[in-house]
Backbone bond lengths (Angstrom), bond angles and torsions (degrees), N, CA, C in turn:
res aa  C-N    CA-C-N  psi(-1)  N-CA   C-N-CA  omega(-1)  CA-C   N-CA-C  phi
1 X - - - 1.446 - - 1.518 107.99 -
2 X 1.139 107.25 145.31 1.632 117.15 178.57 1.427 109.09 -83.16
3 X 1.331 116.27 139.94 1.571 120.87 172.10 1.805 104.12 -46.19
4 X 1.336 113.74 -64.09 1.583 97.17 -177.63 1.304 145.72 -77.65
5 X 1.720 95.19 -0.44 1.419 110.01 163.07 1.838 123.98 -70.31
6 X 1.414 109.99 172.95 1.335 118.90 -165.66 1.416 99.17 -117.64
7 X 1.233 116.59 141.37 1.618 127.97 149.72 1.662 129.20 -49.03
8 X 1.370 119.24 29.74 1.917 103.50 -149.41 1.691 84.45 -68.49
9 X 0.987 146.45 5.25 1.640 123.15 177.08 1.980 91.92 -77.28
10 X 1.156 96.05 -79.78 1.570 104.00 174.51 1.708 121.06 -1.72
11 X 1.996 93.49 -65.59 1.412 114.74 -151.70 1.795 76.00 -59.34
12 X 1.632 116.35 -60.71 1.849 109.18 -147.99 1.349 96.47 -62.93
13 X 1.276 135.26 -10.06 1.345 130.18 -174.30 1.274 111.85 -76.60
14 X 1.271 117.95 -31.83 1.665 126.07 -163.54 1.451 96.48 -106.23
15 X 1.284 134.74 -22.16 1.359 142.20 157.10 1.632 120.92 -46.57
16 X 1.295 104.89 -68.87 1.497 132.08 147.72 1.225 126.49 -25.88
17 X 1.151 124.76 -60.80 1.524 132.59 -169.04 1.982 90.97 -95.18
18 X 1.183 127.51 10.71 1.667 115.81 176.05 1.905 82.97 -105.15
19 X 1.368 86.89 -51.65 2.043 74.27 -177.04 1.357 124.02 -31.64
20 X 1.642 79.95 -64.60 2.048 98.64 -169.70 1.710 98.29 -63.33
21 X 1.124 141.95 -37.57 1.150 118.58 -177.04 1.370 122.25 -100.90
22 X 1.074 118.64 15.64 1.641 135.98 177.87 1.441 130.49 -111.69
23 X 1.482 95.50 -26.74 2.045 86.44 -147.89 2.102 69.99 -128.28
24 X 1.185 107.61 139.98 1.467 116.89 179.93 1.304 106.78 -92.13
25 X 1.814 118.55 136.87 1.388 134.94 168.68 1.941 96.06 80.40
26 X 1.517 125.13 38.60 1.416 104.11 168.44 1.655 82.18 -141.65
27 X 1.607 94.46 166.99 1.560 111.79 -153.71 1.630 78.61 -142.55
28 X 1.160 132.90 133.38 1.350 148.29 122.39 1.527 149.25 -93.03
29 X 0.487 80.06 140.33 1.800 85.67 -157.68 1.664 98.39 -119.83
30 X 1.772 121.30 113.72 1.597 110.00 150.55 1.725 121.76 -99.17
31 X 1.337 100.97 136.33 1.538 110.74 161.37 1.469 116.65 -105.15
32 X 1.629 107.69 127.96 1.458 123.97 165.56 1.787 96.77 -62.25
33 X 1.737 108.51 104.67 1.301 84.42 154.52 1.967 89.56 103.41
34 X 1.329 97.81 163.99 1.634 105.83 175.81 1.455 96.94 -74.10
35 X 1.914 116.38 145.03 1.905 100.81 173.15 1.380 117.82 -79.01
36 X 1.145 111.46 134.90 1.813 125.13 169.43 1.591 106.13 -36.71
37 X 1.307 126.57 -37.11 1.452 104.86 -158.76 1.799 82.31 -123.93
38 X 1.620 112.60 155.95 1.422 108.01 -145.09 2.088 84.50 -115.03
39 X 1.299 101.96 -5.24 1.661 79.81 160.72 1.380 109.07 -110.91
40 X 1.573 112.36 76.85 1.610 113.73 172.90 1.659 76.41 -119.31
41 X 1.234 127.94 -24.75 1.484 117.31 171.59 1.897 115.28 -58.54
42 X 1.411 109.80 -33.32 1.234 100.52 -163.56 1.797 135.50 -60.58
43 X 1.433 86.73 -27.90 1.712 81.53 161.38 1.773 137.25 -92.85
44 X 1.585 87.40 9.86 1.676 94.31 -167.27 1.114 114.20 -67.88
45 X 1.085 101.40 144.60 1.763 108.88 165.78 1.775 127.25 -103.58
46 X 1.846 99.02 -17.32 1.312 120.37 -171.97 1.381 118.64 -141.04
47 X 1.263 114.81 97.17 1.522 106.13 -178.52 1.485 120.24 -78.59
48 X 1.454 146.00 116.27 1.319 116.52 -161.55 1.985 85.38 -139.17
49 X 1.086 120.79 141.37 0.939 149.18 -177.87 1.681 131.08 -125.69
50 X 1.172 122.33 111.63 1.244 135.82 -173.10 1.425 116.31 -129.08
51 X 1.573 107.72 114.39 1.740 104.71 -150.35 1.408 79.00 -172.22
52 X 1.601 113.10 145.24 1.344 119.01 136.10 1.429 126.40 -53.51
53 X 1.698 115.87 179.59 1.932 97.41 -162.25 1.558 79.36 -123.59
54 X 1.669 94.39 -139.31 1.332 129.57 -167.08 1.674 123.20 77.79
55 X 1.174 98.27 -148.21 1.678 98.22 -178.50 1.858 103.37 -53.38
56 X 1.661 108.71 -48.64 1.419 89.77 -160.23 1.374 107.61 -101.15
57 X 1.775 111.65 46.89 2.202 99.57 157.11 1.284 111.29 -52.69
58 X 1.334 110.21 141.96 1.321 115.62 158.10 1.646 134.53 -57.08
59 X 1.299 111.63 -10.29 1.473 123.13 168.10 1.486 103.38 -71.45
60 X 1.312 131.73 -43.55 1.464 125.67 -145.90 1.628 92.41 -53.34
61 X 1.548 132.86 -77.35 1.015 149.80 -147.25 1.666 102.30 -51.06
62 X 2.010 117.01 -19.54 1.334 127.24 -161.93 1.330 120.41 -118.43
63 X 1.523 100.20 12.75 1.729 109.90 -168.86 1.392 99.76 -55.02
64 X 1.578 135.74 -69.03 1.578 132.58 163.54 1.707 117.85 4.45
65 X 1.316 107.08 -71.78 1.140 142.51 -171.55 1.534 104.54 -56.95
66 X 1.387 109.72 -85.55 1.676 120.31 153.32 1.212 110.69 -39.00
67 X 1.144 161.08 -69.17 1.312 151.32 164.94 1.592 120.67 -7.62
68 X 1.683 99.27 -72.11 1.372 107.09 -162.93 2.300 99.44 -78.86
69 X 1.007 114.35 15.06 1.652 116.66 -168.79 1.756 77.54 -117.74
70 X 1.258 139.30 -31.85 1.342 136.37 173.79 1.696 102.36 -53.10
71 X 1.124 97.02 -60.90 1.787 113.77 -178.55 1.124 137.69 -55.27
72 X 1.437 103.64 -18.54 1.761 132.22 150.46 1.234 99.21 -70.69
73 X 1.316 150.04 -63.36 1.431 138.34 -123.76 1.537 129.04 119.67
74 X 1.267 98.39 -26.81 1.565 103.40 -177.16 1.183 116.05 -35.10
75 X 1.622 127.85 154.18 1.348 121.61 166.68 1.423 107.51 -88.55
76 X 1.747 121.06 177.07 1.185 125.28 175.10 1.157 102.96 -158.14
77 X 1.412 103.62 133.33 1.662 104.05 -167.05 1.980 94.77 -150.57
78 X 1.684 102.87 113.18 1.362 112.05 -150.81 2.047 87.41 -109.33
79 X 1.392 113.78 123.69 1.179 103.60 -164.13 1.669 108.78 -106.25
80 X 1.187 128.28 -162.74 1.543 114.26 -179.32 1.954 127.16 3.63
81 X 1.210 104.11 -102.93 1.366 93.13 -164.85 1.338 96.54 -93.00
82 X 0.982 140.30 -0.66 1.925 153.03 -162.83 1.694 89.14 -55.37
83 X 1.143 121.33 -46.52 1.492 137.14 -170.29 1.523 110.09 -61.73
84 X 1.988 110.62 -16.10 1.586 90.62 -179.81 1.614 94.17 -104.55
85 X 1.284 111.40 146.78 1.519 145.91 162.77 1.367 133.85 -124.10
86 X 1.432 135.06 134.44 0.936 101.63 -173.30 1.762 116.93 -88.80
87 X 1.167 108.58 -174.67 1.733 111.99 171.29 1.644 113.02 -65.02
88 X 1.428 77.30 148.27 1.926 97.25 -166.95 1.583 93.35 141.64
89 X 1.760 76.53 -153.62 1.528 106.50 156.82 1.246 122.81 -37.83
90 X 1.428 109.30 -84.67 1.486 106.91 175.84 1.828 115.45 -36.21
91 X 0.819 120.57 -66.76 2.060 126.58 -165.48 1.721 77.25 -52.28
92 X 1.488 135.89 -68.27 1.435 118.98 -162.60 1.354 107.21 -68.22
93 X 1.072 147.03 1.16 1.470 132.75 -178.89 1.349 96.05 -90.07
94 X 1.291 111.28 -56.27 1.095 125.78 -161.41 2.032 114.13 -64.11
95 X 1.569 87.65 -32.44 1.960 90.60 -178.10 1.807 87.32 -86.68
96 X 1.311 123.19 -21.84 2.264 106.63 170.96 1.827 92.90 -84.65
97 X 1.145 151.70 -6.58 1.340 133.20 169.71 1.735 126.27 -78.65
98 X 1.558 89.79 -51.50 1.510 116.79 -164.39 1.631 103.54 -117.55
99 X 1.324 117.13 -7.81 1.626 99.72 -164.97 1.470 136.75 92.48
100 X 1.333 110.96 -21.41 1.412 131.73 179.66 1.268 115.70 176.52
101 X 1.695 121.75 179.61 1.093 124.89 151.03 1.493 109.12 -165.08
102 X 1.169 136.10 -177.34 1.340 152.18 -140.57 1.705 106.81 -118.05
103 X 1.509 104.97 80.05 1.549 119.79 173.92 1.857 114.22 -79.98
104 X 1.704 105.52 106.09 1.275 104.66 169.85 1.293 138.90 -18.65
105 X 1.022 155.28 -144.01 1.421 145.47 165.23 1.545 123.58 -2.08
106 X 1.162 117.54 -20.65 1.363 138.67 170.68 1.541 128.14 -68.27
107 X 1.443 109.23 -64.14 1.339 118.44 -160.80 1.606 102.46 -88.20
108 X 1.373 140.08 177.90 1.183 116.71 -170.67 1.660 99.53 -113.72
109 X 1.081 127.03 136.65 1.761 127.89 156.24 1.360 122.46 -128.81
110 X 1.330 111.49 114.92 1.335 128.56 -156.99 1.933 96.69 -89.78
111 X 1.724 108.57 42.44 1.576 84.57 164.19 1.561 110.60 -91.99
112 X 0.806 119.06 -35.69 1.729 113.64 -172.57 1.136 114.33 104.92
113 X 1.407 117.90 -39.91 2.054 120.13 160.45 1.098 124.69 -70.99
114 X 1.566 90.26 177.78 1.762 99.41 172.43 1.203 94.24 -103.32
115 X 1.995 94.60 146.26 1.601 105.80 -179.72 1.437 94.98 -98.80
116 X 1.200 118.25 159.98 1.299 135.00 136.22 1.187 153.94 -70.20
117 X 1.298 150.07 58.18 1.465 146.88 -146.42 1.302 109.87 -64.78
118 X 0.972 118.51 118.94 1.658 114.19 157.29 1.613 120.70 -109.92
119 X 1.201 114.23 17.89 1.428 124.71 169.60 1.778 98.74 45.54
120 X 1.139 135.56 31.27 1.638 147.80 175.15 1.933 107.41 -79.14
121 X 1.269 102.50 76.74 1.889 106.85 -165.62 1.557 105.08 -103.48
122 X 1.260 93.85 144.03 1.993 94.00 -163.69 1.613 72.49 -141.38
123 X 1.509 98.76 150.39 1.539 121.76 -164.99 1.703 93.39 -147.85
124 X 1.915 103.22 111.33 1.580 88.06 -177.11 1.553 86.95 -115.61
125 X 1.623 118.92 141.94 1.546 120.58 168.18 1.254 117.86 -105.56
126 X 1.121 127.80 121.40 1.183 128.17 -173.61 1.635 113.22 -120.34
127 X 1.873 97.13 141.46 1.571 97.42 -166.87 1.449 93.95 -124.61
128 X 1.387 82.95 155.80 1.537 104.20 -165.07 1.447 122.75 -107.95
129 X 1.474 136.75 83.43 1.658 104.40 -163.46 1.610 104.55 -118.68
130 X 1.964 96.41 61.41 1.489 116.57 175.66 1.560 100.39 -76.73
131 X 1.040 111.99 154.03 1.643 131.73 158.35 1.439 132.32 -85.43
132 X 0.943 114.69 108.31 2.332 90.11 -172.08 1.598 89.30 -106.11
């Protein structure tokens, strides 16, 4: 691992395992990566994503998809860099989902380095079978 790289396998793992063993009636589940089979969406209640951004998030290719799970209700909760996209589609889906998001040259980030991308995207879904 590189000093300026991030753990996101780790982070959804330790995320994951506080749900499932903490919070009663929720199930989490992480996928390395968008999931192969397309009803791993069907019981979610929370889409949360922790990934570096830019051209290659793993949402871009799934906005459709993500869209219409918006339109149900689902939650979405976009963590570290998951939030940058570029303009278009993505920046408008993303500013009607979440409110905003994090435009390169645009938006401001006060680190002072160079980042590194490693396009490394972990997608944890989490289901909910709370009562209100």
């Amino acid at each position: 691992m590189e000093v300026d790289s991030h753990e996101h396998p780790a982070g959804c793992m330790l995320l994951a395992a506080l749900l499932n063993n903490h919070v009663e009636d929720v199930e989490a589940v992480v996928h390395r990566g968008w999931p192969k089979k397309s009803d791993a969406f069907d019981n979610a209640s929370t889409i949360v994503v922790y990934s570096d951004g830019g051209e290659g998030h793993l949402m871009i290719p799934h906005l459709d998809q993500v869209a219409e799970k918006m339109k149900q209700g689902v939650g979405l909760a976009l963590l570290h860099y998951a939030v940058e996209v570029p303009k278009g589609k993505p920046g408008d889906c993303f500013l009607d989902w979440i409110g905003g998001y994090f435009e390169m040259h645009w938006s401001v980030n006060h680190t002072g380095q160079q980042i590194s991308h490693h396009f490394q995207s972990i997608l944890l879904l989490v289901e909910s079978n709370l009562s209100h």
